[in-house]
Structures are given as structure tokens and as C-alpha cells.
N, C-alpha and C positions, 0 to 999 in steps of 0.2 A: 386467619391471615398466614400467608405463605413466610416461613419463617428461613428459608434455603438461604447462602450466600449469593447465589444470584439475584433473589428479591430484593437481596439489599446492598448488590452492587446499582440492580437497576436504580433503585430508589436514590443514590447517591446524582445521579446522571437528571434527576427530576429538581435538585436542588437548587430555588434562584440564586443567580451568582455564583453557582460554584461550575466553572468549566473544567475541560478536559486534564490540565496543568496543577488545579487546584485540586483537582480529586484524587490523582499522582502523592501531592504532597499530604493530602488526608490519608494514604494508604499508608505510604511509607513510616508517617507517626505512630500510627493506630496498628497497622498490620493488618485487618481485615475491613472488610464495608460494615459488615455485622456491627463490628468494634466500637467502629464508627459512631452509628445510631444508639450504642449502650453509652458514648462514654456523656459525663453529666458535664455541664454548661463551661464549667469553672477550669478544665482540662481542654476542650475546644477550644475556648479563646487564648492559650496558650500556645497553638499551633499560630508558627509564620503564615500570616497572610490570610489568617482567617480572625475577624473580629466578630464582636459581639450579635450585631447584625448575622452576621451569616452563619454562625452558632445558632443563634435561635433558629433561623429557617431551615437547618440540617435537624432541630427536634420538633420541627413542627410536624404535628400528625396526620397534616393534611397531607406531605412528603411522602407516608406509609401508604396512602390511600391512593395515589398517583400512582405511584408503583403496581399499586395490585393491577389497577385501571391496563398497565399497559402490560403487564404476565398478562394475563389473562385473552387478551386482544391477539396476544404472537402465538399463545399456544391454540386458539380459535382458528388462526389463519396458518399455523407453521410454521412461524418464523424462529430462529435460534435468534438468541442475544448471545453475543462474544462479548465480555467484558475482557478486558486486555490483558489478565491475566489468564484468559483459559488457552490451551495449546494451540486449537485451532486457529486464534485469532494471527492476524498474516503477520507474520515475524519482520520483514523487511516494515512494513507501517510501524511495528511497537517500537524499532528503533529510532523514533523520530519523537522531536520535544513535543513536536501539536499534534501527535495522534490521537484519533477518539476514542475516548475511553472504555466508550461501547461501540457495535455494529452491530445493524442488523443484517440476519441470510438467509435467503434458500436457495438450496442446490445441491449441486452435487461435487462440484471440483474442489480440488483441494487449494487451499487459499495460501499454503506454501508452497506450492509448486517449484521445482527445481528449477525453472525457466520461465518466466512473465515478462510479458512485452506489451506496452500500450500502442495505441494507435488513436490519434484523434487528428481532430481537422474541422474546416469548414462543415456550417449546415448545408450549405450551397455548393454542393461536390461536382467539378462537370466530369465531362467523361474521361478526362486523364486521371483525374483525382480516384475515379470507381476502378479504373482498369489497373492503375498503382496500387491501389488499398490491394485487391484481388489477386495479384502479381504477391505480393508482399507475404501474402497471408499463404497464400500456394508454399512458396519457396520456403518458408519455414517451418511447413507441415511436417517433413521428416524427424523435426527436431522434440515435437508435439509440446510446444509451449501452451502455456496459459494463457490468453491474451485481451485485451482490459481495454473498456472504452465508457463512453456515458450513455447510451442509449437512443443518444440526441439523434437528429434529421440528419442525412449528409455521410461525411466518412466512417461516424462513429458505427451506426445502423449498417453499414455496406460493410466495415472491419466484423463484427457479429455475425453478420448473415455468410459470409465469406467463411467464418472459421466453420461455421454449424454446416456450410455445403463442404468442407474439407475434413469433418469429425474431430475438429479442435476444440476443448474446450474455452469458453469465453462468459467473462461475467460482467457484466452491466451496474458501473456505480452509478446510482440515485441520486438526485437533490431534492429528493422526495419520500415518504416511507415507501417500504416492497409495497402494500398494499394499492397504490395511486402510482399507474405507468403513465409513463410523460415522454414524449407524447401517446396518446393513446393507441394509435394509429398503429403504434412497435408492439400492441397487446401479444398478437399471435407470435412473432418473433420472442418478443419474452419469457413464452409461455414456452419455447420450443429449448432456450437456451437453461433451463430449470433441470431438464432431465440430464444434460452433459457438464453445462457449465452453473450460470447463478445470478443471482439481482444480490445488489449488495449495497448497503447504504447507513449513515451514521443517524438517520432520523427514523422515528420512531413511529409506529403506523397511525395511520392519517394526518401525515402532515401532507401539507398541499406544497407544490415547486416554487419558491422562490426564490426572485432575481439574486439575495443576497449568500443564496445557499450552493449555488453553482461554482462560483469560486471553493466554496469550504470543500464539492462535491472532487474539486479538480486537484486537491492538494492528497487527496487518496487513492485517484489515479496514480499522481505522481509516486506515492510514498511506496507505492504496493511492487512498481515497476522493477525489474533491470535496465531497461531501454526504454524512452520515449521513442517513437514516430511523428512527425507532426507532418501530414500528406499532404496536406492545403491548406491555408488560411491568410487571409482579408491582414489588413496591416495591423489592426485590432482585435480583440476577441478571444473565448476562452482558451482556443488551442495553445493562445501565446501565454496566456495565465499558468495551463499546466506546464510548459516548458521551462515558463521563468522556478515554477517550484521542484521541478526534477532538475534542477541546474543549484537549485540552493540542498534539494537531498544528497547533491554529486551522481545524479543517473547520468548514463549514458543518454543525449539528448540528439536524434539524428530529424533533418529536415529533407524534405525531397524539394528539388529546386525547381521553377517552374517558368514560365514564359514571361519578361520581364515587362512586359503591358496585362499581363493578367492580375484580373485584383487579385484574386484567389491566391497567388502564388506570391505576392511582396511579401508576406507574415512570414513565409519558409526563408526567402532570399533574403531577409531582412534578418533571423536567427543565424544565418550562414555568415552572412556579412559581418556580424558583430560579434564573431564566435562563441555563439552558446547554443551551437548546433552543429555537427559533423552534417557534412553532406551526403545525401544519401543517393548513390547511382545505379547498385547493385545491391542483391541479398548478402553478399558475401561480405558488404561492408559493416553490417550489421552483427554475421555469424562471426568473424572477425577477429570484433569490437568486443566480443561476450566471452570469448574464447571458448566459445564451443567446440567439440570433441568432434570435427569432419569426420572420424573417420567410423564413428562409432564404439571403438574399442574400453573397454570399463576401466577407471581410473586407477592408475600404479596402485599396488599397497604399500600402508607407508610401515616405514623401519620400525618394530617395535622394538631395539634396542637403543634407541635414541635415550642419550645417559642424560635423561633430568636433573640432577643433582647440580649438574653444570650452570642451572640455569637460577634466573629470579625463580618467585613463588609465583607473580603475574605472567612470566615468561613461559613456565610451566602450565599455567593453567592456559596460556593459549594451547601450547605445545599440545595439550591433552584434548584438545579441539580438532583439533587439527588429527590425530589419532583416527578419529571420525571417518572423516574424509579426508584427500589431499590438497583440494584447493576451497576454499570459500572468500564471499563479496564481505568487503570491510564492515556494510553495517550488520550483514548476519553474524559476524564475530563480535563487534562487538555487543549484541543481542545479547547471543549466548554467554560471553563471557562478564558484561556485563560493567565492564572497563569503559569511560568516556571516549568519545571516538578522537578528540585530541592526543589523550595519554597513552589510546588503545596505538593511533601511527608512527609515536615514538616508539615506543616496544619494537615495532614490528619492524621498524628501520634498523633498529640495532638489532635483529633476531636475521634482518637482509646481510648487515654488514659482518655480521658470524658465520655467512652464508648456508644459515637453516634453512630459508624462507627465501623466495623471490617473487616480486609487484609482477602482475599480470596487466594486459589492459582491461579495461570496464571496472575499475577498484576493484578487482580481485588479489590474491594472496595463493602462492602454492609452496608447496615442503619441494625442498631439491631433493 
């Protein structure tokens, strides 16, 4: 039996009752997954929020045996397992309380990407909605974003095919394992987005699509993003799901507004209306919004004499972040620094009113 920490991160992820949250608070105790599986009965049920019950189903050996079942399945088809500790796994998702603990991937793009932009919308896309998405995905090719949809019928399918006809990469989140494309119909399309971009999903292969896993599919859209798109959508339905969750991650959430007898179009007008959507009328509204770099030119180098001493030890350890690069998005810092993202905006206001630092739009952050 495979004895690597990944087997027995996987294996963690196989445990009934213990979700993404819980698995979090098993690591943090324990320190590794491995740990985990060593430590005996009477130490487990010591950990907050794990009782007796779910002690025993984290030593059950049937758990070890799960595991291997689905190693074995990903390395037969290709698939990586990201457990949330490995580097790869998309840094803007880890910042978030309900990220999943594991992903599955194939592909090729980078899942930090410097720039990720979602786009979703109606199954039922008419032709403004196709010649919007297309417009959309043109205008922001110079910038060579990453760009993130579900795979589904409609916008999602026409944002993918769009980017692969402009050499953008695009990855396809799941509510189903990589190995079951949903709908089937997207096979060749998927198969096309593998070689640049990627399928990507929190379920593990052969699970079949479920009504109840679309939602969980749309809160990864949302987390992975810098900007939402929402191009079309019905007064219901999941576009409006991911928007309400990239409005709770603080994404940028932009609607395109649409003809006010069109069904298709109330879901956008209806975000606009109630402010949890910028409108969206031009590409520039969106390059903007992200404070993209028009002109091209590479980012000032920041002052390496900036006197730390001056500063907190949290102040500094942003400051040393910041060293990096000169601007970054609030939840990538707090990623990396690892500071809650309440105590992390406190700092960073008093690091503004010192005039280190100054608030960007799109929760960005840049050094003066």
C-alpha cells in the first residue's frame, strides 16, 4: 500500500463526515495527513469538533482501502490530486474558509495565473449573448488571461471555444469527476482545452453530475476568479449562484445588461439593479476594474531600502511581500502571509495612512 503523504492526504478526503473545514482543523492539530492516520483513538477525539464517531471512521481500514481505489484510478487516467497544501493548488481558492481540500486536474495551464477571469451565463445563450461572450474574450486576449467557466450548454461552452479560437488558455470546472464530461456533447471541446488550458474539479473520478454538486461546482468558479462575468441569465439559475459567491469572496462581479423583455437578460439587470454587479458596457470596464497594466510596461521595482525596523513584525512581514512584487489582490496576501483577512485590512490601512501602501480598485494593494 502506497504509503506517500498524498495517499494519505487522499485518504483523509474519503472520510465519512469529515469535510473540507474539518480536514483543515485535522491538519492544523496533527500537522500532516500521515499523522493523521498514526495518531491512536484517545488523541483524535481530543481534536475540536471531532468526536468519537468520526475518530473511529478516520481508523477505519476500509478508509486506507478507498484511497488506494481512487490513487490508482487518477494515475490509470492522469489525473493530479492537489491537496491544498501543494503549490500548485490555485492560491486565490486556498484563501477561502470552504475551499476543497483536494482537486482534481488535467492540463496544462497554470492554475495561478497572473490574471483569471470567469464568464458564465445562461444554457440558453441567443445571439447577443454568443457575439458578447466572443467580443469579451477577443478584447482581452492581449492581456492573456486565464479564463474559467463550467463546461455547461450556452455561454459557458461559447467562453471556452472563444478562448481556444483566440490561444487563451481556459479550464473547465466539473460537477462531475475529469473522467464523466457533462454534457457529453463538449467531449471534443474538452479534449481540445487539455493541451493549453484544463478540466478541473473537486470530485473524484466516476462520480456522475449531480443536481446538488453544481452549486458546490460554482463556489470554485467563483473562488479561483479576479472578476466574474455574468453575460446572460434567466431571473434564476446557477450564473446568479456563482455571482452571489464571488460577491461573498469580494470578486469583482461585472453583468452585461440586456433587453428588458428578454428573459435571458433580467438575471444581469436584476445584479445591476441591486448592486452586486458593475455593469458592463465596454472591455475597458473590466481592464479598469483589475487595474491592468494598458500599457504594457513591467512593474516599478520596489525600494529595497525601505527601513523595516520602523515597522510591526506583521507589518514587515507584509512589507517583505510586497518586496516580491509591487502590487497584489487582498486575498493573495493574505494567502501568502497568512494573516486573517479582517486583521490582514487593518494593517494595511494603517500601512495606507503611513503612506506605504495605497488601495487599488478590484481589492488590490500597491507600494508608493
Amino acid at each position: 500500500m502506497d504509503s506517500s503523504e498524498l495517499f494519505y492526504q487522499s485518504a483523509l478526503t474519503s472520510v465519512p463526515g469529515v469535510g473540507d473545514i474539518l480536514i483543515r482543523q485535522l491538519m492544523s492539530y496533527c500537522g500532516s495527513a500521515s499523522e493523521i492516520f498514526r495518531s491512536p483513538l484517545a488523541k483524535l477525539v481530543k481534536i475540536p469538533g471531532i468526536g468519537a464517531v468520526t475518530a473511529r471512521s478516520i481508523l477505519n481500514p476500509e478508509v486506507l482501502r478507498e484511497a488506494e481505489r481512487v490513487q490508482q484510478r487518477c494515475e490509470k487516467l492522469h489525473i493530479q490530486q492537489l491537496f491544498y497544501t501543494d503549490k500548485r493548488y490555485p492560491a486565490r481558492l486556498k484563501a477561502l474558509y470552504d475551499a476543497p481540500a483536494m482537486l482534481y486536474w488535467q492540463g496544462q495551464a497554470d492554475l495561478n495565473s497572473q490574471r483569471i477571469v470567469a464568464l458564465v451565463g445562461t444554457r440558453q445563450a441567443t445571439d447577443y449573448g454568443r457575439r458578447t461572450t466572443e467580443e469579451i474574450i477577443q478584447a482581452l486576449t492581449p492581456y492573456t488571461p486565464l479564463i474559467l467557466s463550467g463546461l455547461a450548454y450556452g455561454i459557458d461552452i461559447i467562453a471556452h471555444r472563444a478562448s481556444l479560437a483566440n490561444g487563451l488558455p481556459t479550464v473547465g470546472v466539473m460537477a462531475s469527476g475529469i473522467d464523466i464530461i457533462y454534457p457529453y456533447v463538449h467531449k471534443k471541446t474538452a479534449q481540445e482545452m487539455l493541451l493549453l488550458g484544463g478540466l478541473l474539479t473537486e470530485n473524484r473520478p466516476g462520480v456522475k453530475p449531480d443536481a446538488r454538486l453544481f452549486p458546490a461546482r460554482n463556489r470554485i468558479i467563483a473562488g479561483m476568479s479576479d472578476a466574474l462575468v455574468v453575460v446572460e441569465a434567466a431571473a434564476k439559475g446557477g450564473a446568479l449562484i456563482t455571482a452571489e459567491y464571488a460577491n461573498n469572496y469580494h470578486r469583482d462581479v461585472f453583468a452585461v445588461p440586456g433587453h428588458l423583455n428578454q428573459q435571458f437578460s433580467q438575471g444581469c439587470n436584476k445584479l445591476i439593479r441591486e448592486n452586486k454587479a458593475q455593469i458592463y458596457t465596454r472591455p475597458e470596464d473590466l481592464i479598469e476594474a483589475l487595474n491592468w497594466d494598458q500599457s504594457g510596461k513591467k512593474t516599478p521595482s520596489v525600494d529595497k531600502t525601505l527601513a523595516l525596523p520602523d515597522f510591526t513584525e506583521e507589518e514587515s512581514q507584509i512589507l517583505a511581500i510586497f518586496r516580491q512584487q509591487a502590487d497584489w489582490h487582498l486575498d493573495e496576501l493574505s494567502w501568502r502571509s497568512q494573516i486573517p483577512l479582517g486583521k490582514l485590512a487593518s494593517l494595511l490601512l494603517n500601512l495606507e495612512f503611513k503612506g506605504i501602501i495605497r488601495s487599488l480598485p478590484g481589492k488590490k494593494y500597491q507600494l508608493n
